[in-house]
Biopython code that builds the backbone (N, CA, C, O; Angstrom):
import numpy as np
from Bio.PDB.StructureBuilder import StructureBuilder

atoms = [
    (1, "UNK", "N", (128.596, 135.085, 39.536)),
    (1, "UNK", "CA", (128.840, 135.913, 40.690)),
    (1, "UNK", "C", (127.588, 136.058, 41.553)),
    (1, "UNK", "O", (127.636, 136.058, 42.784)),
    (2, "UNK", "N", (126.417, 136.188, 40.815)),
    (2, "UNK", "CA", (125.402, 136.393, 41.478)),
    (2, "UNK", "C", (124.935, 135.085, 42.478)),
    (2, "UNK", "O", (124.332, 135.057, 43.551)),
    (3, "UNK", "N", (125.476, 134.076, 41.650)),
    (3, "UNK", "CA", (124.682, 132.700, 42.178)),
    (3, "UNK", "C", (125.970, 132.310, 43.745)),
    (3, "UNK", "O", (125.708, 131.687, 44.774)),
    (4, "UNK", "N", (127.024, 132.827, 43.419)),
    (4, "UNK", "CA", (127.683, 133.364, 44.599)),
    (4, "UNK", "C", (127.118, 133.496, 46.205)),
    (4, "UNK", "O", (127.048, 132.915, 47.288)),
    (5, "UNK", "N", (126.736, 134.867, 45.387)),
    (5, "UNK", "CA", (126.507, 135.877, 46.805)),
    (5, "UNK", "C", (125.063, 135.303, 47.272)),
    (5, "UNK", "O", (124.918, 135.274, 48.494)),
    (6, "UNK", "N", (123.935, 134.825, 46.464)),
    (6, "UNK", "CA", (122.966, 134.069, 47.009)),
    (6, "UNK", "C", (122.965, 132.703, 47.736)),
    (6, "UNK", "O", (122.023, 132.287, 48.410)),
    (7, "UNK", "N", (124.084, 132.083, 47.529)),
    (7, "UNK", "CA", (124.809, 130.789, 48.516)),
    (7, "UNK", "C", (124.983, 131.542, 49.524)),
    (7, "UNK", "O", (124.113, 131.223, 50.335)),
    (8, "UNK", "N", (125.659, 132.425, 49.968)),
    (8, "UNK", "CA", (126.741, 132.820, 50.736)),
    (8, "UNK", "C", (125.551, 133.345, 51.786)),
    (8, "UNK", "O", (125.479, 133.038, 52.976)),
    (9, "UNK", "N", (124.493, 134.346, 50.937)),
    (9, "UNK", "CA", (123.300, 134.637, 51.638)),
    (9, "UNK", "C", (122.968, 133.407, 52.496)),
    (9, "UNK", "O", (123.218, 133.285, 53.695)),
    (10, "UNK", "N", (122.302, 132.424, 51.610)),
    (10, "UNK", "CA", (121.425, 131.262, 52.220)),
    (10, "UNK", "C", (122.545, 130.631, 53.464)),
    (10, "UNK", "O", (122.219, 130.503, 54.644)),
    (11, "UNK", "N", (123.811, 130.307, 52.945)),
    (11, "UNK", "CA", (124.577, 129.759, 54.071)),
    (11, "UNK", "C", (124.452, 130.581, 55.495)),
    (11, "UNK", "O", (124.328, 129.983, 56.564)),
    (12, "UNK", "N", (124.492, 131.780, 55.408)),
    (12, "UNK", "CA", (124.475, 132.621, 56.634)),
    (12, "UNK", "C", (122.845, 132.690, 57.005)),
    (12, "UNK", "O", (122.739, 131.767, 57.812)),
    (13, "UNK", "N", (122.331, 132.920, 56.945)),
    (13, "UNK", "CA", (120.967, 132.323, 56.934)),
    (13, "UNK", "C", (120.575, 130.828, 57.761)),
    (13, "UNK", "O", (119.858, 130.697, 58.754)),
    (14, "UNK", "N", (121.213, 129.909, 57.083)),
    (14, "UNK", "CA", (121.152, 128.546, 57.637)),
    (14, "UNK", "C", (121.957, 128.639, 58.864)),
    (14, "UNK", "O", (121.512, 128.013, 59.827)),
    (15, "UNK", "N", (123.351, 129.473, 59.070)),
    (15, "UNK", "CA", (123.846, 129.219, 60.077)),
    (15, "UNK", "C", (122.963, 130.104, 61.068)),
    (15, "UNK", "O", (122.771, 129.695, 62.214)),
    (16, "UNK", "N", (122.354, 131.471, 60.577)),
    (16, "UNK", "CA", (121.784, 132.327, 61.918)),
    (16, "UNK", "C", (120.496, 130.652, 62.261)),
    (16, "UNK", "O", (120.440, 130.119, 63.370)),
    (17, "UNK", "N", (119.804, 130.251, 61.257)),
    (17, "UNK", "CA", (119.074, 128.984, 61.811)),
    (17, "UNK", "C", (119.521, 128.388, 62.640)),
    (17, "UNK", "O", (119.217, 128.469, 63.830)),
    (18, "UNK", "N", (120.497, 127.531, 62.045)),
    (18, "UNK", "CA", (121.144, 126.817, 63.236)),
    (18, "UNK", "C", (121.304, 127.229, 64.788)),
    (18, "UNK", "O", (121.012, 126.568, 65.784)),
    (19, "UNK", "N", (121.782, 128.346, 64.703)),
    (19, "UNK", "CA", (122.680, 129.142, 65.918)),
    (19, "UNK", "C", (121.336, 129.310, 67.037)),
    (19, "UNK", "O", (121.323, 128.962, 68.218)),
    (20, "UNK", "N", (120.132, 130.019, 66.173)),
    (20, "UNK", "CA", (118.720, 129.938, 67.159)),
    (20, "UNK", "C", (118.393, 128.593, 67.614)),
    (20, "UNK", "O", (118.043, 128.491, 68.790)),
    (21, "UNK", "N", (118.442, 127.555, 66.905)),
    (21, "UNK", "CA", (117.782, 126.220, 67.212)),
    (21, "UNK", "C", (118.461, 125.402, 68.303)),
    (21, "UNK", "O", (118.140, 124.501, 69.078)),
    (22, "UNK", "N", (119.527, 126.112, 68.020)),
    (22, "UNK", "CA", (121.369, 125.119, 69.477)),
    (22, "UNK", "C", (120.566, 126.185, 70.855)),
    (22, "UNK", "O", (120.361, 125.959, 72.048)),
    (23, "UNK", "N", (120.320, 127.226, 70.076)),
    (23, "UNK", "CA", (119.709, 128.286, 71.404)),
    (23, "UNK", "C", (118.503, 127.559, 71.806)),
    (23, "UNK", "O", (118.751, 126.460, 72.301)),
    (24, "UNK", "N", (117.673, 127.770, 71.754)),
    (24, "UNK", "CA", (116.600, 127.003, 71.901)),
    (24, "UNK", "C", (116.135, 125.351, 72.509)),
    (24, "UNK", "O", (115.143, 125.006, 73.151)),
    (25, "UNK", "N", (117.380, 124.512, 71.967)),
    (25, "UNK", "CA", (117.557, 122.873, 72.344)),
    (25, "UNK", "C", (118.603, 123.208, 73.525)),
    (25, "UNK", "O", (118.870, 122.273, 74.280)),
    (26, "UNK", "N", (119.211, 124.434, 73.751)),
    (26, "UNK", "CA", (119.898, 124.773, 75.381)),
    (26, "UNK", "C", (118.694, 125.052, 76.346)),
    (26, "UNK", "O", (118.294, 124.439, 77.335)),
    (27, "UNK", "N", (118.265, 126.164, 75.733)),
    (27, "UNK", "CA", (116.726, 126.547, 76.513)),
    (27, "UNK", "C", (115.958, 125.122, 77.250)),
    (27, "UNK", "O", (115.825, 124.976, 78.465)),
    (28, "UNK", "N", (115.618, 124.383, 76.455)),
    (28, "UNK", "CA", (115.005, 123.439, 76.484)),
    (28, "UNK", "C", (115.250, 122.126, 77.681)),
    (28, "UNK", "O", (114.532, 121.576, 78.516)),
    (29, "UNK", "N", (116.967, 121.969, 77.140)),
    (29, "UNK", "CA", (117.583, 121.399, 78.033)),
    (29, "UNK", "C", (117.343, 122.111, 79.870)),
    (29, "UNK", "O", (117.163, 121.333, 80.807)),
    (30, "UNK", "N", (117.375, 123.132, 80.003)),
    (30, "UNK", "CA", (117.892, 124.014, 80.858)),
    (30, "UNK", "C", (116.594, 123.693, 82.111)),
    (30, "UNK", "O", (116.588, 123.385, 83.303)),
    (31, "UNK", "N", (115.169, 124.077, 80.639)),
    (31, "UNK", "CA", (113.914, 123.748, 81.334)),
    (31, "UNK", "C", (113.348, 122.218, 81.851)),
    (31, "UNK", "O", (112.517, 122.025, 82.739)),
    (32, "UNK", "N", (114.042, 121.202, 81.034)),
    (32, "UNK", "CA", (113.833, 119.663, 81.518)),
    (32, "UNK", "C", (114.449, 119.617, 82.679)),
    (32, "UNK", "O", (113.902, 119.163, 83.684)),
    (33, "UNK", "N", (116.171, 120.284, 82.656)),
    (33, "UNK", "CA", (116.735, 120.237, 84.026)),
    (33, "UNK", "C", (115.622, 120.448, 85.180)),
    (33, "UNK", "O", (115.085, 119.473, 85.705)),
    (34, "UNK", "N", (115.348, 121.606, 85.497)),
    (34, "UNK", "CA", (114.299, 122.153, 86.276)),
    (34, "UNK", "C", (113.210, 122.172, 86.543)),
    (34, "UNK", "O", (112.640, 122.781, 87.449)),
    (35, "UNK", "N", (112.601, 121.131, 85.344)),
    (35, "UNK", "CA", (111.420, 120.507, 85.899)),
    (35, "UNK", "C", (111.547, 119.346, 86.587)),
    (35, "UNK", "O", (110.790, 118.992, 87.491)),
    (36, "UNK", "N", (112.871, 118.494, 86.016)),
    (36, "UNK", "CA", (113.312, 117.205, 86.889)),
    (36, "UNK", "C", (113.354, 117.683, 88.667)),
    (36, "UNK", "O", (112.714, 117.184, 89.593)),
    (37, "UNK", "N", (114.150, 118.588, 88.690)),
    (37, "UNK", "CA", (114.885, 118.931, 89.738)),
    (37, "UNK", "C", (113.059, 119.536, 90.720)),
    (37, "UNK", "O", (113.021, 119.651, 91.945)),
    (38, "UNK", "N", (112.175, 119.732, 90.071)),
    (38, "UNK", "CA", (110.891, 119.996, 90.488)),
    (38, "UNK", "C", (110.225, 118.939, 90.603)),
    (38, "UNK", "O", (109.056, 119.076, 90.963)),
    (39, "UNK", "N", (110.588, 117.968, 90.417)),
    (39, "UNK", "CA", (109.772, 116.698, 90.636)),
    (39, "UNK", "C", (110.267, 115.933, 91.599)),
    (39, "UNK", "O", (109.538, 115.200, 92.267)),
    (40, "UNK", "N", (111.928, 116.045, 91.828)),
    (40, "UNK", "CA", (112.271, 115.535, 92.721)),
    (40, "UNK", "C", (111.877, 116.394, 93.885)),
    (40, "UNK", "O", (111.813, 115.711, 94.907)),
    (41, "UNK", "N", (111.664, 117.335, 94.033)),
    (41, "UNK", "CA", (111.169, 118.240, 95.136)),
    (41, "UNK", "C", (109.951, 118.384, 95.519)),
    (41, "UNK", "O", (109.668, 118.996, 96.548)),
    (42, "UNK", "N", (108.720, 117.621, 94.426)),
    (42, "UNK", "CA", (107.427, 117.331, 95.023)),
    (42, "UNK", "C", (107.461, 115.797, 95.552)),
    (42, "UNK", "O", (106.625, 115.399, 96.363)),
    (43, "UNK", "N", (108.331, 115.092, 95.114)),
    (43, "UNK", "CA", (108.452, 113.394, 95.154)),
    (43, "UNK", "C", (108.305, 113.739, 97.213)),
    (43, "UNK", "O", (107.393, 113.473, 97.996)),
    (44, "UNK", "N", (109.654, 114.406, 97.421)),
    (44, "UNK", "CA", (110.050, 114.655, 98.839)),
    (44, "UNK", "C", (109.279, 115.339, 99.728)),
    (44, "UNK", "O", (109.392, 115.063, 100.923)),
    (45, "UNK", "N", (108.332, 116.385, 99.285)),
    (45, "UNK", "CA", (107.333, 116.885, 99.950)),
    (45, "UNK", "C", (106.252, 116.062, 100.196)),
    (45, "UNK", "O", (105.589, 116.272, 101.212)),
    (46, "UNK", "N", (105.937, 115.104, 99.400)),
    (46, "UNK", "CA", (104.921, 114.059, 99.176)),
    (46, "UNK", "C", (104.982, 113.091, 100.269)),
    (46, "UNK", "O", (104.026, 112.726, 100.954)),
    (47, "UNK", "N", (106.384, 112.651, 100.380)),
    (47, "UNK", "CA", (106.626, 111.678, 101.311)),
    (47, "UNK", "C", (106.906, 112.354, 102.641)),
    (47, "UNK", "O", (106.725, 111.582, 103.582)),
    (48, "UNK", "N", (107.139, 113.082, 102.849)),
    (48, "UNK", "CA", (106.823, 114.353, 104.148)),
    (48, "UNK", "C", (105.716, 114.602, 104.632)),
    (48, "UNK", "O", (105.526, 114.635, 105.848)),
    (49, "UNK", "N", (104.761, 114.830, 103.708)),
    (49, "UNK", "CA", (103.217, 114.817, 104.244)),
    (49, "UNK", "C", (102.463, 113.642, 104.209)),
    (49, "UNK", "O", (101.286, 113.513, 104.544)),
    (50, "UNK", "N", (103.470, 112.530, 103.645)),
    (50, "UNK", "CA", (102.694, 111.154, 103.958)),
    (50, "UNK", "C", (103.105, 111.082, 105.147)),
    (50, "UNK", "O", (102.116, 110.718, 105.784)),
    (51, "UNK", "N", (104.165, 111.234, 106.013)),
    (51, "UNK", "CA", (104.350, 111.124, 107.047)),
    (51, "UNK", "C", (103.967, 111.827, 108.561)),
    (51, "UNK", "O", (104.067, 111.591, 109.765)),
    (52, "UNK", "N", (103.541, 112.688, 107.774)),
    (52, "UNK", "CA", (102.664, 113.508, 108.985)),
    (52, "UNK", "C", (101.521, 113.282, 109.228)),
    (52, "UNK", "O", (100.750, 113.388, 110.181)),
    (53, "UNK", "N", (101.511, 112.790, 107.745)),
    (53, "UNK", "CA", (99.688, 112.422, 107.877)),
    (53, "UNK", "C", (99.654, 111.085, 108.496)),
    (53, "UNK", "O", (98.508, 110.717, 108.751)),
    (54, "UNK", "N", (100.809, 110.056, 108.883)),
    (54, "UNK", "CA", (100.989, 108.902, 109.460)),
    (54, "UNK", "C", (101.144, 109.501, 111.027)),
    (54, "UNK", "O", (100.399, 109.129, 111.934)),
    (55, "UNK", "N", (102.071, 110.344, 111.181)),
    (55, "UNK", "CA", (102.008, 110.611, 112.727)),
    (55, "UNK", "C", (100.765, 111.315, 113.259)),
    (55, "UNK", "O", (100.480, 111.250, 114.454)),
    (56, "UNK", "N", (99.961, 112.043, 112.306)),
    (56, "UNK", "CA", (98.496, 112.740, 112.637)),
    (56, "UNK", "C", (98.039, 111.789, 113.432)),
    (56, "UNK", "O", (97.904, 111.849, 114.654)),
    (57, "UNK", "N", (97.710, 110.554, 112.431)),
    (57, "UNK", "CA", (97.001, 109.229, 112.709)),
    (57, "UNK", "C", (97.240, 108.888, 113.925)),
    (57, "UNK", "O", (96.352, 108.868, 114.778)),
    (58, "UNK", "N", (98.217, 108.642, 114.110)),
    (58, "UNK", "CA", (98.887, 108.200, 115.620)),
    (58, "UNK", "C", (98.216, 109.019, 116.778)),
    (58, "UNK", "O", (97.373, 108.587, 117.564)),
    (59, "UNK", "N", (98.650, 110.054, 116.743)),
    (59, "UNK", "CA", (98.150, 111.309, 117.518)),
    (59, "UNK", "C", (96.463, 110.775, 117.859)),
    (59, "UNK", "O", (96.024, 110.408, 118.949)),
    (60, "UNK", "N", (95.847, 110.858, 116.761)),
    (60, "UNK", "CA", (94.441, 110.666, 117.022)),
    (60, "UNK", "C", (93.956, 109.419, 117.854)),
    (60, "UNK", "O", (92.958, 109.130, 118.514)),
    (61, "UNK", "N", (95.049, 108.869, 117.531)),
    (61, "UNK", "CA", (94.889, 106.994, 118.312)),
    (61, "UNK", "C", (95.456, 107.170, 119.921)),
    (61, "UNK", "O", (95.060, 106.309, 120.706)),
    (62, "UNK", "N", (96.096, 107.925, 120.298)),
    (62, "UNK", "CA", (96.350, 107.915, 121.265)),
    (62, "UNK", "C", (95.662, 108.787, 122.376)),
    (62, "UNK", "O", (95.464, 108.546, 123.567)),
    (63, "UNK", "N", (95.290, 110.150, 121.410)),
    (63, "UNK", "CA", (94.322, 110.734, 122.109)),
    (63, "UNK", "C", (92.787, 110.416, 122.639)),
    (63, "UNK", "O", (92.109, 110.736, 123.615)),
    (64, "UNK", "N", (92.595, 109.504, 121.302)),
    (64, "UNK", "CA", (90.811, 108.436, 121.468)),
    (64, "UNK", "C", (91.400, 107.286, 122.555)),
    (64, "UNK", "O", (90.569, 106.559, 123.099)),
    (65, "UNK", "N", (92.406, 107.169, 122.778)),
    (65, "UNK", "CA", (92.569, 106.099, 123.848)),
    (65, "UNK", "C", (92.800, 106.582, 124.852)),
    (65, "UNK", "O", (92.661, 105.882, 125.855)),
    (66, "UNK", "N", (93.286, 108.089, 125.002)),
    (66, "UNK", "CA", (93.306, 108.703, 126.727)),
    (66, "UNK", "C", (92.250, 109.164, 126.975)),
    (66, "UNK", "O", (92.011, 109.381, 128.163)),
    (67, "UNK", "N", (91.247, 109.481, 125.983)),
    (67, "UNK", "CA", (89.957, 110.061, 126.361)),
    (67, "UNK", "C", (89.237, 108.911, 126.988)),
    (67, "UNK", "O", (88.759, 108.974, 128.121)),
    (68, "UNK", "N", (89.155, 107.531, 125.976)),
    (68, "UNK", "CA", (88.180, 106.822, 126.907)),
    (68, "UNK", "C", (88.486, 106.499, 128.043)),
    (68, "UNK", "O", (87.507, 106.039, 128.631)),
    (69, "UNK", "N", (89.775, 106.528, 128.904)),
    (69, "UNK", "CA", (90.391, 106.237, 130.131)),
    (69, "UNK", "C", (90.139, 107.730, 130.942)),
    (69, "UNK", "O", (90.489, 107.967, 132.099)),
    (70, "UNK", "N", (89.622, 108.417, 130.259)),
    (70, "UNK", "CA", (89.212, 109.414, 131.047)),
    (70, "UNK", "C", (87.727, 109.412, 131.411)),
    (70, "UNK", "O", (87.246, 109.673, 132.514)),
    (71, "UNK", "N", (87.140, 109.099, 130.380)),
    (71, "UNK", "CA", (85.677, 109.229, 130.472)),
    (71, "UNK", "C", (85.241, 108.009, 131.387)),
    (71, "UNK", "O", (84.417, 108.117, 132.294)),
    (72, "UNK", "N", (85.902, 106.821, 131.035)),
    (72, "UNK", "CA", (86.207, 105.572, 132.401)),
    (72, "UNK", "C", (86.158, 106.274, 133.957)),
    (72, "UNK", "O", (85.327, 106.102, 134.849)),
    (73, "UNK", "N", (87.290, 107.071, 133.932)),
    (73, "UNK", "CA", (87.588, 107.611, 135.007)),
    (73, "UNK", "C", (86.300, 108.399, 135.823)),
    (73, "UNK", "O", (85.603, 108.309, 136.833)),
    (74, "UNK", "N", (86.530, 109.259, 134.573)),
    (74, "UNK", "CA", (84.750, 110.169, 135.115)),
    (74, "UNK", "C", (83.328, 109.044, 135.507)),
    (74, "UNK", "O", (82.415, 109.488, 136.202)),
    (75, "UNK", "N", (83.288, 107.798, 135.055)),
    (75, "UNK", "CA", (82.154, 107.394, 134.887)),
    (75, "UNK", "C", (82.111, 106.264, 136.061)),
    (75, "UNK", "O", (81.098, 105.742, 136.525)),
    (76, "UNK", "N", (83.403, 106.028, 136.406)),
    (76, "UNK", "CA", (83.883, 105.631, 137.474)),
    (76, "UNK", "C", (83.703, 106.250, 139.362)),
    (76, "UNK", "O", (83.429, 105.706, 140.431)),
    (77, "UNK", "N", (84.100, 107.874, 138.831)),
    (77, "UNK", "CA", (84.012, 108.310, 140.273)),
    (77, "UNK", "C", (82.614, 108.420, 140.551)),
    (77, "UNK", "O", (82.129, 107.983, 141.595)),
    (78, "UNK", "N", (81.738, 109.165, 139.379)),
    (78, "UNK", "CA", (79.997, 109.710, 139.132)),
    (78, "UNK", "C", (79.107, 108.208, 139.950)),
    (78, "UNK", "O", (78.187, 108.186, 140.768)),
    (79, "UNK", "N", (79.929, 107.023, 139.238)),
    (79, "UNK", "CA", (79.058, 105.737, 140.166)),
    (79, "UNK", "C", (79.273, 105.644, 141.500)),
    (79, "UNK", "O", (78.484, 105.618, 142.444)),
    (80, "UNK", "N", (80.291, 105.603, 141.451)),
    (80, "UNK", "CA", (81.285, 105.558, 143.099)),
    (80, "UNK", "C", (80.217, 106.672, 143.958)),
    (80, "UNK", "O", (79.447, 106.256, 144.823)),
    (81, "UNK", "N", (80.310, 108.163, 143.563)),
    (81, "UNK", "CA", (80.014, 108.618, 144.190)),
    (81, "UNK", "C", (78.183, 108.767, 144.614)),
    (81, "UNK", "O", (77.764, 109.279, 145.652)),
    (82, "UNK", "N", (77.316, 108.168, 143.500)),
    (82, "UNK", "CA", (76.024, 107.771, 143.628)),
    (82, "UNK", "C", (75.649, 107.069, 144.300)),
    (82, "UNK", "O", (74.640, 107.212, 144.990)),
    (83, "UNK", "N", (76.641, 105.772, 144.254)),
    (83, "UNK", "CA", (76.466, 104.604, 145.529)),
    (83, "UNK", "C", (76.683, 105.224, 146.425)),
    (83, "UNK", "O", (75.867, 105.167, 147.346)),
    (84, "UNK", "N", (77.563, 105.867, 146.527)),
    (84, "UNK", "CA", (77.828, 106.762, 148.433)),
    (84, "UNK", "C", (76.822, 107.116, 148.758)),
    (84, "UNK", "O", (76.207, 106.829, 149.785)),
    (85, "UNK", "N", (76.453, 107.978, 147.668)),
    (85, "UNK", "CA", (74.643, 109.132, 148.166)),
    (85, "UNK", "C", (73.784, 108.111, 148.390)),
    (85, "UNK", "O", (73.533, 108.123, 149.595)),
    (86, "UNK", "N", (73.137, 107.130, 147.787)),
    (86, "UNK", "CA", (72.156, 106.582, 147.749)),
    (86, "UNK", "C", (72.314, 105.608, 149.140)),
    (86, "UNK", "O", (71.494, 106.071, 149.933)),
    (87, "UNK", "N", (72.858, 104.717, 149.633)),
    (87, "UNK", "CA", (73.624, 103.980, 150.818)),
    (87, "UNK", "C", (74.068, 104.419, 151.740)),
    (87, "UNK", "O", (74.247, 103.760, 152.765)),
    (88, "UNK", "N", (74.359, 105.643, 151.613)),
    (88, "UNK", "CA", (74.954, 106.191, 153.261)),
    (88, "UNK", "C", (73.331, 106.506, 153.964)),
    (88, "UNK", "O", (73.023, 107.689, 154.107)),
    (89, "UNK", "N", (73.075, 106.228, 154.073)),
    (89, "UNK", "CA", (71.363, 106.573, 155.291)),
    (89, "UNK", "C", (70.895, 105.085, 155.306)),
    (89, "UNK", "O", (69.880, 104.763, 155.923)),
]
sb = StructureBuilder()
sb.init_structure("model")
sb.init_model(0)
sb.init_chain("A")
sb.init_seg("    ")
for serial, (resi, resn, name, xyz) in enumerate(atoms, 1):
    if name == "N":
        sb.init_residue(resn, " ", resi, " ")
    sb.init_atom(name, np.array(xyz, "f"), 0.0, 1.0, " ", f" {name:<3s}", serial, name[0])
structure = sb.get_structure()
């Protein structure tokens, strides 16, 4: 009888084991979900700021190319207008 009720113990025992460990390998599951689902969400931010950082680039290329057509411009009238001063008399 005794050797009984000490099975019966250990069985319930093994099952409260079990029952934590199914808990736990859910847990687990739950947290892989959501780190996946976090990786796909840095993957996409990643390639978002690669792309800005591609249109930055651009930006900078177009702005270093209106500046020197400006500074052209400026360096253009400054002669223009030196030859005037110096030649008109």
């Amino acid at each position: 009888m005794i050797y009984f009720l000490t099975m019966s113990r250990l069985e319930g025992a093994y099952e409260q084991v079990a029952d934590r460990l199914n808990a736990m390998d859910a847990r687990l599951n739950s947290m892989d979900t959501r780190l996946n689902s976090m990786d796909a969400r840095l993957d996409s931010m990643d390639a978002q700021i690669s792309a800005m950082d591609r249109q930055i680039g651009e930006l900078r290329q177009e702005m270093h190319h209106g500046f020197a057509w400006m500074m052209g411009g400026i360096a253009t009238s400054w002669v223009t207008t030196m030859l005037a001063i110096f030649f008109h008399h």
